[in-house]
C-alpha positions in Angstrom: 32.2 -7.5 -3.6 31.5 -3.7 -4.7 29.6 -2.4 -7.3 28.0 0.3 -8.6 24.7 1.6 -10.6 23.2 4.8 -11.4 20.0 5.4 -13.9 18.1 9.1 -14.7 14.5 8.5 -14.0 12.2 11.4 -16.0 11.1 13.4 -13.0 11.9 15.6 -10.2 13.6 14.5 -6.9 11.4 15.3 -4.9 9.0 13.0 -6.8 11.5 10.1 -6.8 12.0 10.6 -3.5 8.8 10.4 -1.7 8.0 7.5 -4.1 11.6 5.6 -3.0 10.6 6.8 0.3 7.2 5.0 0.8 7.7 1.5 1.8 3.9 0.7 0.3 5.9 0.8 -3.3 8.8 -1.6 -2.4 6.7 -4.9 -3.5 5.6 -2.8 -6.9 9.5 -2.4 -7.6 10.9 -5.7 -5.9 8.4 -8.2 -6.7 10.0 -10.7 -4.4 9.4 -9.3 -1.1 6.8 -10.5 0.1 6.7 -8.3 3.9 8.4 -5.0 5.1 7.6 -5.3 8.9 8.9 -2.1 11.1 10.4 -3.4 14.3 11.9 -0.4 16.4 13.0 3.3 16.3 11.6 6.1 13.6 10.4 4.0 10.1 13.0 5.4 7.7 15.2 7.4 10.2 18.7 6.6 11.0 19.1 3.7 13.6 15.0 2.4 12.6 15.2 -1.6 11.9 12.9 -3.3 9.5 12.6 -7.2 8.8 12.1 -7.9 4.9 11.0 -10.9 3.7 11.6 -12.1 0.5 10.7 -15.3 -1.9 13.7 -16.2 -3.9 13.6 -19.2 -6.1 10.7 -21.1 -3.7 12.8 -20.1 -0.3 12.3 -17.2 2.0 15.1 -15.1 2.8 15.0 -12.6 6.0 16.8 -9.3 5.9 17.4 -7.1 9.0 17.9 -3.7 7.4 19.1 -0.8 9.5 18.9 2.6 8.2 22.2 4.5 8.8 22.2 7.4 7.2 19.7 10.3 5.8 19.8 12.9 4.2 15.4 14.2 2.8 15.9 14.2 -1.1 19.9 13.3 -1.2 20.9 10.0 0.6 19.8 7.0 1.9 22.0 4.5 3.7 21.4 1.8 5.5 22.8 -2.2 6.2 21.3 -5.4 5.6 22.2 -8.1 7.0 20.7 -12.5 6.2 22.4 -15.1 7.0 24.3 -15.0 4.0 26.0 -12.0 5.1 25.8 -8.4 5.4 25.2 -5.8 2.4 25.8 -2.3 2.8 23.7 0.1 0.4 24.4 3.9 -0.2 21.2 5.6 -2.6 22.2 9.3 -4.1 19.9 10.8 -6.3 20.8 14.1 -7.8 19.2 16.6 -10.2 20.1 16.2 -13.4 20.4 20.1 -15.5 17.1 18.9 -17.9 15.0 18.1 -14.7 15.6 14.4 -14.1 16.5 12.6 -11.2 20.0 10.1 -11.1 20.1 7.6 -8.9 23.1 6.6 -8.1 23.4 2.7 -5.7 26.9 2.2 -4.3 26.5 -1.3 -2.7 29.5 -3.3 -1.0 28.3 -7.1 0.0 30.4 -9.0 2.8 29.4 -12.7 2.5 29.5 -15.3 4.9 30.6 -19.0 4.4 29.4 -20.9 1.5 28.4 -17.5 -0.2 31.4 -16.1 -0.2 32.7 -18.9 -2.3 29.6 -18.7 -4.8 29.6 -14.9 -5.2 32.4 -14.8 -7.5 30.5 -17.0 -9.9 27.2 -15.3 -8.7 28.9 -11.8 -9.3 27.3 -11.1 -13.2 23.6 -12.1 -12.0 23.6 -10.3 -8.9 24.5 -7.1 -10.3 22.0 -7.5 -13.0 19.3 -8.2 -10.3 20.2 -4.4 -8.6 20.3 -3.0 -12.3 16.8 -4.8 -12.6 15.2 -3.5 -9.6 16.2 0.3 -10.7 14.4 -0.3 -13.7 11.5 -1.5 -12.1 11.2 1.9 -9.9 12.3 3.8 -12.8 9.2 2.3 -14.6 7.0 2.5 -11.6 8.0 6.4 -11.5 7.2 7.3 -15.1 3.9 5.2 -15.2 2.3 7.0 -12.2 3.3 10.6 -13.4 2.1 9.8 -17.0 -1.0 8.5 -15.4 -1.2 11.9 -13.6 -0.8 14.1 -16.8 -3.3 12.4 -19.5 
């Protein structure tokens, strides 16, 4: 299952960057995780792996990510695999000509047994959780640089 999303967040890459960057703002954006541990290689550099653990509906689920690709202010790739399956997420985030930031999140999900069956019926609430989670970080963006300026 493929899908995409993109949103404009009010401010500058390089802002929206270092804040999508910094793995200290993932629980402010994803309120579900409840751990980002490093486990090997350069946090945040192609070939680094992380363990995430996350609370969904009273059950932990653990995600292996591995970032695959970066590019400082462009691109973000990387794979996470549970043992649901594997999802494979591609983050672009482009200057916008009034000074905004889109991000664009290209993600393909390969289930595994039992999932693959229920993510046809899961399809509508799972791509409303990813447009979700942009809001969040949009939100999270704007409040701190308002919070900067007043």
């Amino acid at each position: 299952m493929k899908h995409k999303t993109e949103i404009i967040i009010d401010a500058d890459r390089t802002t929206v960057w270092r804040m999508f960057d910094d793995p200290d703002n993932m629980t402010k954006w994803q309120p579900t995780l409840l751990s980002f541990t490093h486990k090997s290689g350069t946090p945040g550099q192609p070939d680094a792996i992380s363990e995430l653990v996350y609370e969904e509906k009273g059950r932990k689920m653990v995600m292996i990510e591995t970032v695959t690709a970066r590019r400082e202010l462009d691109f973000l790739g990387g794979t996470y695999e549970s043992k649901w399956g594997t999802v494979v997420i591609f983050n672009n985030f482009e200057d916008t000509d009034d000074g905004k930031t889109r991000w664009i999140v290209n993600t393909n999900y390969n289930f595994r047994g039992f999932m693959k069956f229920m993510a046809f019926f899961m399809r509508k609430s799972i791509r409303k959780r990813t447009d979700t989670d942009l809001n969040r970080f949009k939100l999270m963006v704007e409040t701190e640089l308002a919070g900067k300026t007043s």
